[in-house]
N, C-alpha and C positions, 0 to 999 in steps of 0.2 A: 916059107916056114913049113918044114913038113916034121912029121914024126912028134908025137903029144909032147917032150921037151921042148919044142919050138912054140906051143901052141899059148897065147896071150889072152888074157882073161880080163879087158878093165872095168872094172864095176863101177858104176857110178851112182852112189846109191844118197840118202837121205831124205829128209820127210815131202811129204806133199808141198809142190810149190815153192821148193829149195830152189831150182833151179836146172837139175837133172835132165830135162828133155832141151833145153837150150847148147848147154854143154857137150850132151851125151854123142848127137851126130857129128858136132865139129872133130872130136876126141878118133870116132868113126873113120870121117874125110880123113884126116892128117894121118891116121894109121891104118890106112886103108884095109879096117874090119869091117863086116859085117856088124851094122846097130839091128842090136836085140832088144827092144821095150816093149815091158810090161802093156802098157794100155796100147800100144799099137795089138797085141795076141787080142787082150780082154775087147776091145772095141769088134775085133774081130767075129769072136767069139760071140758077144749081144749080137750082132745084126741078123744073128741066125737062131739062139735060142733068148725065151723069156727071160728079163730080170724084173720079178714082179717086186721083190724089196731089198733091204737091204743084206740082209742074209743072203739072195742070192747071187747079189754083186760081189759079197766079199767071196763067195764060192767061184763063182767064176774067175776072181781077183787071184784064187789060187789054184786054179786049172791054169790059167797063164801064167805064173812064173814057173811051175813045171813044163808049159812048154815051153818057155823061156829056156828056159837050162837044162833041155834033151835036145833045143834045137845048139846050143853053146855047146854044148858036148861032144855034136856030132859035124862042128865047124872044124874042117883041116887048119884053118890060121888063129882059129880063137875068135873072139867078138869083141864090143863093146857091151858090157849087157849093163839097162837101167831099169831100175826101178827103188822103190820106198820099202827094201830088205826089211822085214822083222828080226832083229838079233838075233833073239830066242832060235829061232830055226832057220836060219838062211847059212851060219857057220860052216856048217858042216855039207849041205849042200853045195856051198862055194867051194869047199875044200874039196869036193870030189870031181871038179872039172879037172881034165886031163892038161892040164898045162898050169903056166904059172898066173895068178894070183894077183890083180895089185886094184886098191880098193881107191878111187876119187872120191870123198863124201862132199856134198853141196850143206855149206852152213848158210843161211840168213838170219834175221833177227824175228820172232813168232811176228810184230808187228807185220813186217815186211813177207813173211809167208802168208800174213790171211789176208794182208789185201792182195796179192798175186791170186791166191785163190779163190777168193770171193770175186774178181775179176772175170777168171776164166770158167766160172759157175755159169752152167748157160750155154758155153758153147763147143762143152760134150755130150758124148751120148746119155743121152738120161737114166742107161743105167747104173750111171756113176753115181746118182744118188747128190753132188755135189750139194745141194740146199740141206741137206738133212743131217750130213755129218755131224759130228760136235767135234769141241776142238780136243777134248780128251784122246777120241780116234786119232784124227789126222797126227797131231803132233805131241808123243809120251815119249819114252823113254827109247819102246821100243823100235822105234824109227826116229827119234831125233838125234842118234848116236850112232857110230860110222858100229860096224859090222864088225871090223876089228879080230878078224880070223888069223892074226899071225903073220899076214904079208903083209909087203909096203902098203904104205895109208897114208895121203894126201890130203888135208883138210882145205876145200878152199871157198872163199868168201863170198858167198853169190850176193850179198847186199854192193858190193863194186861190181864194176866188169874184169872177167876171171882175164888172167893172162894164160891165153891158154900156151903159150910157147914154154912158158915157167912148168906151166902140166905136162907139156910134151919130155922137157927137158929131164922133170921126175923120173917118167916113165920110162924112160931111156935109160938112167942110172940106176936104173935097177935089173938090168941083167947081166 
């Protein structure tokens, strides 16, 4: 894939504990892109400076997906990129990566996201803050609804095990 036409963009996006980082690398392997996630930067990013509270995590939260999507930008084949998009601002962001566009949102049921969550509370880095969220954060409006920028948009069920060849097969029929 050379020249920004070519270049693939799948975003796998939806709320905390949707599903997303399960998804996101297989999506990766089979389309052999580059996985760009979110807390893989942010994780990155704590090991070297302070996150003394929540404020600063969510700051941090959003120096990584700006590198998130300057490192997307400046992939010759495109990526997979994940993470939990805020509507509100991620539209337009997404719209300006040099290629095309095509959005996988992870649904589950909030029951089924908080106990995944409250599961993997614990065994990240602590400056995720994970105990102290509430559930208003993790899952509103603003990240429990796909991103919806105008390209194809694939809604799939993470409360099953996804078929990921059915996702393949999407993202295929769309160019």
């Amino acid at each position: 894939m050379s020249g920004v036409s070519n270049r693939l963009f799948v975003v796998v996006s939806g709320p905390p504990a949707s599903g997303k980082s399960t998804l996101a690398p297989v999506l990766a392997d089979e389309l052999n892109l580059p996985l760009l996630a979110k807390d893989t930067i942010k994780d990155a990013l704590m090991s070297v400076m302070p996150v003394p509270d929540v404020d600063a995590s969510r700051q941090i939260g959003r120096a990584a997906v700006r590198a998130m999507l300057a490192l997307a930008a400046n992939s010759p084949p495109g990526a997979v990129i994940e993470s939990n998009f805020y509507r509100s601002v991620a539209r337009d962001d997404l719209l300006a990566l040099p290629g095309r566009v095509i959005e996988i949102f992870c649904r589950c049921d909030a029951a089924t996201a908080a106990d995944r969550y409250r599961t993997r509370a614990g065994t990240r880095h602590a400056g995720h803050f994970d105990s102290v969220r509430t559930s208003e954060e993790l899952w509103n409006d603003e990240v429990s609804e796909p991103v919806a920028g105008g390209w194809p948009l694939l809604e799939v069920n993470t409360n099953e095990r996804v078929d990921v060849g059915a996702v393949l097969a999407f993202i295929g029929s769309t160019t």
